[in-house]
C-alpha positions as CSV (number, residue, x, y, z in Angstrom):
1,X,-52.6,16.7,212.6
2,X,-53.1,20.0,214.3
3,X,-56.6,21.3,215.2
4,X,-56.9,23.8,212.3
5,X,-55.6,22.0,209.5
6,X,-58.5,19.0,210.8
7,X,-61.1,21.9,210.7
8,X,-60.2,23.0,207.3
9,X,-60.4,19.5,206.5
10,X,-63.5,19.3,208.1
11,X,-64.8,22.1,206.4
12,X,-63.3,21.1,203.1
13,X,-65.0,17.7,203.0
14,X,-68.8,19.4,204.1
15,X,-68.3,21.9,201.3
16,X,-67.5,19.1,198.5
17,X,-70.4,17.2,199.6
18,X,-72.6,20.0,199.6
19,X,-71.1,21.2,196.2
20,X,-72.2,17.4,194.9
21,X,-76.1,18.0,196.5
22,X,-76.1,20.7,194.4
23,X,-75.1,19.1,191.1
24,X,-77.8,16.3,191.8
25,X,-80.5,18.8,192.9
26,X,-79.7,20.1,189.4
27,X,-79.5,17.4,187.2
28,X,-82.6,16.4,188.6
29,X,-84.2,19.8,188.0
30,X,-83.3,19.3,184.8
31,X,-84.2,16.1,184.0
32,X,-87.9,17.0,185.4
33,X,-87.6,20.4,183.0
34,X,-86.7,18.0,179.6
35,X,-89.6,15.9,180.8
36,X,-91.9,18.8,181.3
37,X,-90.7,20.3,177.9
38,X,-91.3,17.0,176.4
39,X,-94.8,16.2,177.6
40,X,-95.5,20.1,176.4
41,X,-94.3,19.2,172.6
42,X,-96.1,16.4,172.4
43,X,-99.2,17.9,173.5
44,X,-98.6,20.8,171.6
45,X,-98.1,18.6,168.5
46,X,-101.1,16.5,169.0
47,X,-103.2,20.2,169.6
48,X,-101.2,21.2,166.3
49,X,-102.1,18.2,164.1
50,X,-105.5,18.7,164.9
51,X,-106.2,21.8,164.3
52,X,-104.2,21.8,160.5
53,X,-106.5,19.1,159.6
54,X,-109.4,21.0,160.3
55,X,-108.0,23.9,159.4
56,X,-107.3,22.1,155.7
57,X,-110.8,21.0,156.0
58,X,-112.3,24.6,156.3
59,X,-110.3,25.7,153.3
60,X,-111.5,23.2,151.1
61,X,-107.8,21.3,151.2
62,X,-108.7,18.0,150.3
63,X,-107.2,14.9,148.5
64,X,-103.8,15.0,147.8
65,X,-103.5,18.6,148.2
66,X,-104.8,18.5,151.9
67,X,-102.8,15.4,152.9
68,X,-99.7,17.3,151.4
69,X,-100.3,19.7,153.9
70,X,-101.1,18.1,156.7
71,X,-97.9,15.6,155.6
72,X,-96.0,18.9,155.5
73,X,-97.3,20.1,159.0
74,X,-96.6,17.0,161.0
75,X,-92.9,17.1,159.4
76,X,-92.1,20.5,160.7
77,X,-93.8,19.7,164.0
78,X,-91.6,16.6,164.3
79,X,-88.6,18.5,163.2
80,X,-89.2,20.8,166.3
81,X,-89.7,18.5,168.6
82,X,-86.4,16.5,167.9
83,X,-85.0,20.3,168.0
84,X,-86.5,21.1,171.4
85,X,-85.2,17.6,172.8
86,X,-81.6,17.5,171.2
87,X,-81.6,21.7,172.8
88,X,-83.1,19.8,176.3
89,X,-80.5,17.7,176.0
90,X,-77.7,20.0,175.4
91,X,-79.0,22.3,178.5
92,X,-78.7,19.1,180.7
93,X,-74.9,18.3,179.3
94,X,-73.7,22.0,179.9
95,X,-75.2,22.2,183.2
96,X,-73.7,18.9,184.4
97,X,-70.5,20.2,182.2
98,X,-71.0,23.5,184.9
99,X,-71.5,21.7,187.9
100,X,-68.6,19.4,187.1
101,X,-66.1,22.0,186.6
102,X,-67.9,24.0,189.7
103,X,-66.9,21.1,192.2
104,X,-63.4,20.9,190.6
105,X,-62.9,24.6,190.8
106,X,-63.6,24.3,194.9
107,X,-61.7,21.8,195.5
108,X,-59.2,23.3,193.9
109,X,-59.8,26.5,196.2
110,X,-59.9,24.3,198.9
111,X,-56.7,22.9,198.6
112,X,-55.5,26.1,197.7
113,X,-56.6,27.6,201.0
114,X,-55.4,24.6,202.7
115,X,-51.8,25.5,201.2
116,X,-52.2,29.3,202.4
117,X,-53.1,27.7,206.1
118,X,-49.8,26.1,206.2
119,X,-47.2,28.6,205.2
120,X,-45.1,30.0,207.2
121,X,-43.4,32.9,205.8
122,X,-45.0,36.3,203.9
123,X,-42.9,34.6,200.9
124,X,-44.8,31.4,201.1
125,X,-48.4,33.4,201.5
126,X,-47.2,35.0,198.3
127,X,-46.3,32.2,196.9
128,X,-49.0,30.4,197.6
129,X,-51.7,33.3,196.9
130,X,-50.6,34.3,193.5
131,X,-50.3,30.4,192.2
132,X,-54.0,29.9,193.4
133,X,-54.8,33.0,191.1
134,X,-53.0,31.7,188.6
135,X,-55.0,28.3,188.5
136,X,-58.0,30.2,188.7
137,X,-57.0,32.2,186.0
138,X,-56.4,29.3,183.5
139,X,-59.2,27.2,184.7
140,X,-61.6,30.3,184.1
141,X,-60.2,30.4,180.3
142,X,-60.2,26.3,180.1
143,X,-63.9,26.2,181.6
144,X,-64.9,29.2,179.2
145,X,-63.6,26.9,175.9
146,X,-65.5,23.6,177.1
147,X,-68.7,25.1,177.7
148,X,-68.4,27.2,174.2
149,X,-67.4,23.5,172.4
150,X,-70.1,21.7,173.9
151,X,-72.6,24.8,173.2
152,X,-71.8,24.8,169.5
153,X,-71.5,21.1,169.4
154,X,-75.1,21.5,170.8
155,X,-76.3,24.2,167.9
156,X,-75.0,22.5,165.3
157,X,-77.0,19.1,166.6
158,X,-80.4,21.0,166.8
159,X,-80.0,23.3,163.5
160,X,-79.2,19.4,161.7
161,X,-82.4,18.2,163.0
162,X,-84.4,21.0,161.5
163,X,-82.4,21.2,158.4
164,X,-81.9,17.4,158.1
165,X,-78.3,15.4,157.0
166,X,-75.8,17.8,155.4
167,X,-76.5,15.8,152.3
168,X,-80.0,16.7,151.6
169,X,-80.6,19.5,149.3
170,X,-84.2,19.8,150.8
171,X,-84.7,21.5,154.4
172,X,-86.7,19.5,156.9
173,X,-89.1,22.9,157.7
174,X,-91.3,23.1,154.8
175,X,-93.8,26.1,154.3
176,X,-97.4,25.3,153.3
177,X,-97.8,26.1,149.7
C-alpha cells in the first residue's frame, strides 16, 4: 500500500473514532440533561402539590371540593411530567438518530475522498466527485425524512400523554373549576 493511501487511511480511522467520542460525549450529555430535567419535575411537582393544598386551604376548598382539586392538580402535574420525560426521551433518540447518521455520512466522505485519491484521469476525478455529491445529496434528503418521522413519532407520544388513549373522550389536563 503506497504511503498516501496508508495516511488517508490513517486519517480516516482517527476521524471515525473521534466522530464516535463525540456521539458518546453526547449521549452522555444527554442522558445527564433527562436526569437533570427529571430531578427538576419532580421537585417542581412536590413544590406544586404543596402549594395547591394550601392554596385550597386559604380559599376555604375543603371536603370533596378541595380534594377534587387538589386530585385535579396532581393529574395535570403528572401528565406533564410523563410529557417532559417521553419529550426527554425523544431529544435523546433524535440526537443519537443525528450522531448515527453523522458518523455514517463521514465515512461515507471518507471513502469518498479515498476514491478521489486514487483516480487517475480528470474523467475519473469527475467521476468520482459528482457521485460523492450525489450520495450526499440523497443522504441529506433520507437523513431530513428520519429525523422528521422520529420527531413526529415523538409529538404525537407526548401530546398522548397529556391528552390520554385516543379512546378517552376526557383530556388528561383538567382546569380547576
Amino acid at each position: 500500500m503506497p504511503a498516501s493511501a496508508k495516511n488517508i487511511r490513517d486519517q480516516n480511522l482517527a476521524s471515525i473514532e473521534s466522530a464516535r467520542q463525540v456521539a458518546d460525549a453526547t449521549r452522555q450529555a444527554a442522558e445527564t440533561t433527562q436526569e437533570t430535567i427529571r430531578t427538576a419535575i419532580d421537585a417542581a411537582s412536590r413544590t406544586l402539590q404543596s402549594s395547591t393544598e394550601q392554596f385550597t386551604r386559604s380559599l376555604g376548598f375543603s371536603g370533596r371540593q378541595g380534594e377534587e382539586l387538589a386530585l385535579q392538580s396532581t393529574r395535570n402535574l403528572e401528565a406533564l411530567s410523563e410529557c417532559g420525560a417521553v419529550l426527554m426521551r425523544g431529544f435523546q433518540e433524535i440526537s443519537r438518530e443525528w450522531m448515527s447518521l453523522a458518523q455514517h455520512r463521514l465515512q461515507k466522505n471518507l471513502e469518498g475522498v479515498q476514491a478521489l485519491a486514487s483516480c487517475q484521469t480528470v474523467q475519473d476525478v469527475v467521476v468520482a466527485q459528482t457521485e460523492l455529491v450525489r450520495d450526499n445529496f440523497q443522504q441529506i434528503v433520507e437523513n431530513s425524512r428520519q429525523i422528521a418521522e422520529t420527531s413526529v413519532k415523538v409529538a404525537d407520544e407526548a401530546a398522548q400523554t397529556l391528552t390520554g388513549p385516543k379512546e378517552s373522550a376526557r383530556p388528561r389536563l383538567h382546569r380547576a373549576a
